[in-house]
Every structure is written in structure tokens, then in C-alpha cells.
C-alpha positions as CSV (number, residue, x, y, z in Angstrom):
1,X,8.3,22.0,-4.1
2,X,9.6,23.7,-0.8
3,X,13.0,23.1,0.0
4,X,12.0,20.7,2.8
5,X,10.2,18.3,0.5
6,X,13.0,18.7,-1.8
7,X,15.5,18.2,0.5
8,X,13.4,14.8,1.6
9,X,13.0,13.5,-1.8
10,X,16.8,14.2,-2.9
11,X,17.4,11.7,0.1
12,X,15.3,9.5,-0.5
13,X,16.5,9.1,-4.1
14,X,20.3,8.9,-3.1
15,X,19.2,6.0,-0.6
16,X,17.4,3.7,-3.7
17,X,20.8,4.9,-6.0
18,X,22.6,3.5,-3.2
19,X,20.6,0.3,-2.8
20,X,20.2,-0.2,-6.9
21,X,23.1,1.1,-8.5
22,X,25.2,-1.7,-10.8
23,X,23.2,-4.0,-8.4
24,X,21.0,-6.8,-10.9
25,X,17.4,-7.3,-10.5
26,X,16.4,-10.6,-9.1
27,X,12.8,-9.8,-8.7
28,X,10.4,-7.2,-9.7
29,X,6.7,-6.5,-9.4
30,X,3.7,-3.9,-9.7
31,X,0.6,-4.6,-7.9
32,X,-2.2,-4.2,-10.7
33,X,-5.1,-1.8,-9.1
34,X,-8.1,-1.1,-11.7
35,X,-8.1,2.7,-10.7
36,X,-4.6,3.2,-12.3
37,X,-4.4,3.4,-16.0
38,X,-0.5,4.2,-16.1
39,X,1.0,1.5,-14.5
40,X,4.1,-1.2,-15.1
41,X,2.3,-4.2,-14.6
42,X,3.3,-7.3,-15.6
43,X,5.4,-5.9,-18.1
44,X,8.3,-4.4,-14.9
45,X,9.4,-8.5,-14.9
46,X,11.0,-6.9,-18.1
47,X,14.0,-5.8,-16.0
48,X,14.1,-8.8,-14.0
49,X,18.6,-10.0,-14.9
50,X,19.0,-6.2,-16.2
51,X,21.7,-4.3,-14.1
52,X,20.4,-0.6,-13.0
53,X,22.8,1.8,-15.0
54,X,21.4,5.1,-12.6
55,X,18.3,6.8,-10.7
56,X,18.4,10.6,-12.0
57,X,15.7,13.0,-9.5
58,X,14.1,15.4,-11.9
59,X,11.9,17.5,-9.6
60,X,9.2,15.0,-8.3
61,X,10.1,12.6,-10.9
62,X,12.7,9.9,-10.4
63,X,14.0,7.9,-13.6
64,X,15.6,4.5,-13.4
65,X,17.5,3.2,-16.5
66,X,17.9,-0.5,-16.6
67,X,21.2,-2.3,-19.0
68,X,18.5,-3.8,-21.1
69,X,17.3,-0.3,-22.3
70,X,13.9,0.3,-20.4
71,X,13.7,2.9,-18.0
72,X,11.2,3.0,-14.7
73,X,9.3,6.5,-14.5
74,X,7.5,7.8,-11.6
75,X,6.0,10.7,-10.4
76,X,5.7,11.1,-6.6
77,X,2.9,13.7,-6.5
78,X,2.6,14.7,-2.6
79,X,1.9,11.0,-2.0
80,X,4.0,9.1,-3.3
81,X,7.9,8.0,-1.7
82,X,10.4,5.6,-2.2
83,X,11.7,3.5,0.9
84,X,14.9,1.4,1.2
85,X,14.9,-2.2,3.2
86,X,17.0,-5.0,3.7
87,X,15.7,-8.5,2.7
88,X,13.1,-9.9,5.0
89,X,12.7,-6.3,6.7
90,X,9.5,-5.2,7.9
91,X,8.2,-2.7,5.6
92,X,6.9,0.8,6.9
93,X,3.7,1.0,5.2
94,X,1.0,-1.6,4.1
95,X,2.0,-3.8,1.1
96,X,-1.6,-2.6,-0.7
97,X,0.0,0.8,-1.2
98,X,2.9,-0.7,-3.1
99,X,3.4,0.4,-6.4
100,X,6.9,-0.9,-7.6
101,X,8.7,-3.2,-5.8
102,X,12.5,-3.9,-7.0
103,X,14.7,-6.6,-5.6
104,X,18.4,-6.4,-5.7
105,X,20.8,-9.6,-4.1
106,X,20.9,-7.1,-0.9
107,X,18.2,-4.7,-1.4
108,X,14.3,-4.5,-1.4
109,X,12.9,-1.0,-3.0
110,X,9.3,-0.2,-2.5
111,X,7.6,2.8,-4.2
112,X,4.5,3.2,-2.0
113,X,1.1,5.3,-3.3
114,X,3.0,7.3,-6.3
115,X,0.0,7.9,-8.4
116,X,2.4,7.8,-11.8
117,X,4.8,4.7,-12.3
118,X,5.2,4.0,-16.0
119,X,7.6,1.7,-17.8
């Protein structure tokens, strides 16, 4: 990864630590598309009252670890990013690219077009 990506990504993950951090999910949702095998799906409602315990970067990976136990994977790839908005904000790209999308009281987190997200 060159240092500029990395640099970008390391950002981008301290923004959705920020946002998710000992914040409680009030909503949660992955956008089913055939064409992806390894997917959350239904089953990311799982989290849905579960407090976010951290968000560790690994490379291109980024790990969430919910209170209940389950942890959200995904692999960024050189398409994939996570963005940060408030409630109600207009979001950046298209809502078909949405992956995961994770709702804290004063948060909304969108991982757009990562071609791995697994639960």
C-alpha cells in the first residue's frame, strides 16, 4: 500500500472510531447484491443494541468488535472506503454502492464498494 493510501485509510478509520466508538447501534443494514458471496446480510441487524468496543486498521482491513461478541470484517481492496456523516446528511456516493451501513444516536457510517464485508 503506498504511504498515501495508507496515510488516507488510517484517516478514514480514526474518523468511523470516532463516530462508533462506545456509541450503540440503533440501526444497521447490508444491501444484499447476488454477485457477492461474502456478505453480512441480514444477519449485521445482529449488532443492532450492541455497543462498538473498537475499530482496529490491519493493513486494508478494518475490524469492528461489537459488546455482543461479533465482529464486522472488511477488506477495502483499491475500491472500497469508509465515510462518516451526520444524520440526514447527504451522502457522497450513490446508496447502490453501499455495503454496510451503521447507525449510531449521532452517527451514520457507510462502507461504500468494499468487495469483502463479512460478519
Amino acid at each position: 500500500m503506498s504511504d498515501r493510501r495508507a496515510s488516507s485509510f488510517f484517516s478514514a478509520a480514526l474518523a468511523v472510531a470516532a463516530a462508533l466508538i462506545f456509541s450503540t447501534a440503533v440501526q444497521a443494514q447490508a444491501p444484499i447484491l447476488k454477485a457477492q458471496a461474502r456478505q453480512p446480510g441480514p444477519q449485521i441487524q445482529r449488532v443492532v443494541g450492541s455497543s462498538v468496543l473498537s475499530v482496529d486498521p490491519v493493513g486494508k482491513h478494518l475490524v469492528i468488535r461489537f459488546s455482543n461478541g461479533l465482529a464486522l470484517h472488511s477488506h477495502l481492496r483499491m475500491t472500497g472506503a469508509w465515510h462518516r456523516y451526520a444524520p440526514g446528511e447527504r451522502w457522497k456516493r450513490p446508496a447502490w454502492q453501499a455495503r454496510v451501513v451503521l447507525e449510531v444516536p449521532e452517527h451514520v457510517v457507510v462502507c461504500f464498494h468494499a468487495p469483502v464485508m463479512e460478519r
